[in-house]
C-alpha positions in Angstrom: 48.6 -113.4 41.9 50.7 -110.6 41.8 50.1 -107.0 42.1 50.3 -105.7 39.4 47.1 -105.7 37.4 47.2 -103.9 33.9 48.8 -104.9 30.8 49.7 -103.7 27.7 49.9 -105.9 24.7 50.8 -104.3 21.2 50.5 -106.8 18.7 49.6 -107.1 15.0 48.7 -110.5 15.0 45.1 -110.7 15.6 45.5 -114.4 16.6 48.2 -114.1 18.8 46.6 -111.2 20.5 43.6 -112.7 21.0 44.7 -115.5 22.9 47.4 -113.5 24.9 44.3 -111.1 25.6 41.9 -114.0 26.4 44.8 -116.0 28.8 45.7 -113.2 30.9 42.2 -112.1 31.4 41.4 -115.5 33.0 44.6 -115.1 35.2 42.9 -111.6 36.2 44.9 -109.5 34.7 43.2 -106.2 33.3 44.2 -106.0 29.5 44.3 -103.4 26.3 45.7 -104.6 23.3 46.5 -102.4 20.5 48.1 -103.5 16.8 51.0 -100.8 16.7 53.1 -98.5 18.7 50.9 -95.4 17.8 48.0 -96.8 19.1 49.7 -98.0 22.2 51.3 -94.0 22.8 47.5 -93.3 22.3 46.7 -95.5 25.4 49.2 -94.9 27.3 48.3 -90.9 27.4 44.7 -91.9 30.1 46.0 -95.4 31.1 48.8 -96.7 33.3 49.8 -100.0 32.4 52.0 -102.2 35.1 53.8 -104.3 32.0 53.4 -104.1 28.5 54.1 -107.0 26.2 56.0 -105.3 22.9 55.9 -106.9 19.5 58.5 -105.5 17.5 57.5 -105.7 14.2 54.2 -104.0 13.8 52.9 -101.7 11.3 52.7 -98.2 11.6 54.9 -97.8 14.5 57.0 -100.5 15.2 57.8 -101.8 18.5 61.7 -100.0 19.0 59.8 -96.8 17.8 57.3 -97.1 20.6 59.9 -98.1 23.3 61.6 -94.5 22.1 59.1 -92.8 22.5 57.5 -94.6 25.7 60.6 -93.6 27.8 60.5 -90.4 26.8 57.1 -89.7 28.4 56.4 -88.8 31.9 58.3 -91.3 34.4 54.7 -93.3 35.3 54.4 -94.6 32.1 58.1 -94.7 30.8 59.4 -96.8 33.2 56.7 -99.3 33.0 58.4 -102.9 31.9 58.6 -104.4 28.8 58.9 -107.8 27.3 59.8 -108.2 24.0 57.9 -111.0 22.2 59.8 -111.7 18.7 60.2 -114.0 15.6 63.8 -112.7 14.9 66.6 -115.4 15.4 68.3 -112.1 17.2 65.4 -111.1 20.0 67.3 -111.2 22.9 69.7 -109.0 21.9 66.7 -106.4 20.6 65.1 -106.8 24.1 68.9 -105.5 25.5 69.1 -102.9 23.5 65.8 -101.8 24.1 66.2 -102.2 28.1 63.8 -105.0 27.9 63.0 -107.0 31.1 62.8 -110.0 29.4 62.4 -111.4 25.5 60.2 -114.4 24.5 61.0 -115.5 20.8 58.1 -116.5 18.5 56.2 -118.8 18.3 55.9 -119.2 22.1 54.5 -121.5 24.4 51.4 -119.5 26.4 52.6 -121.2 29.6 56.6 -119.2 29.2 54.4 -116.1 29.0 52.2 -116.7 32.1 55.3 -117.4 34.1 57.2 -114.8 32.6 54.7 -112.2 33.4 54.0 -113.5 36.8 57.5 -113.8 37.3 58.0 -109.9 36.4 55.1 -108.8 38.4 56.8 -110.4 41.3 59.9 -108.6 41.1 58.5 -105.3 40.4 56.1 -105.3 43.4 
């Protein structure tokens, strides 16, 4: 298990969520999970998370919105990693131009997402 404990998810899809929230949990991971970027600038104001998993289309505040404003905030928070979860044919190329760490396209297998996120935690600890 890696280091880093707390993540972020912001996703709309209560389904998706859910089982994101649910997995990583029994990997013993601490998790919040918001439905849009204005709820997730709301957490991220009294909690520190060590990765946040970023939908980007999200009501509300959409996921490029938040990563805006996340890396405008104070350097604990703004340079906490990202991963770009995404239904559009072009995600990749979103997760680079949002200085993403890494981009999983939807629909996703759970077991990319556990070894991406372990993967990041490695590399950031």
């Amino acid at each position: 298990m890696c280091e880093a404990r707390r993540i972020l998810i912001l996703e709309d899809d209560v389904q998706i969520a859910t089982v994101l929230r649910d997995s990583l949990g029994d990997e013993g991971y601490e998790v919040r999970c918001v439905a849009n970027g204005r709820d997730g600038l709301l957490v991220l104001q009294s909690w520190e998370p060590d990765l946040i998993l970023l939908d980007l289309t999200m009501p509300m505040m959409d996921g490029p919105t938040f990563r805006s404003a996340q890396r405008m905030l104070r350097p604990a928070v703004a340079n906490v990693p990202v991963i770009v979860l995404s239904g559009a044919r072009d995600a990749h190329a979103q997760a680079d131009r949002l200085a993403a760490v890494a981009a999983i396209a939807k629909p996703f297998e759970l077991d990319d997402i556990l070894t991406t996120v372990a993967r990041i935690c490695r590399r950031s600890h």
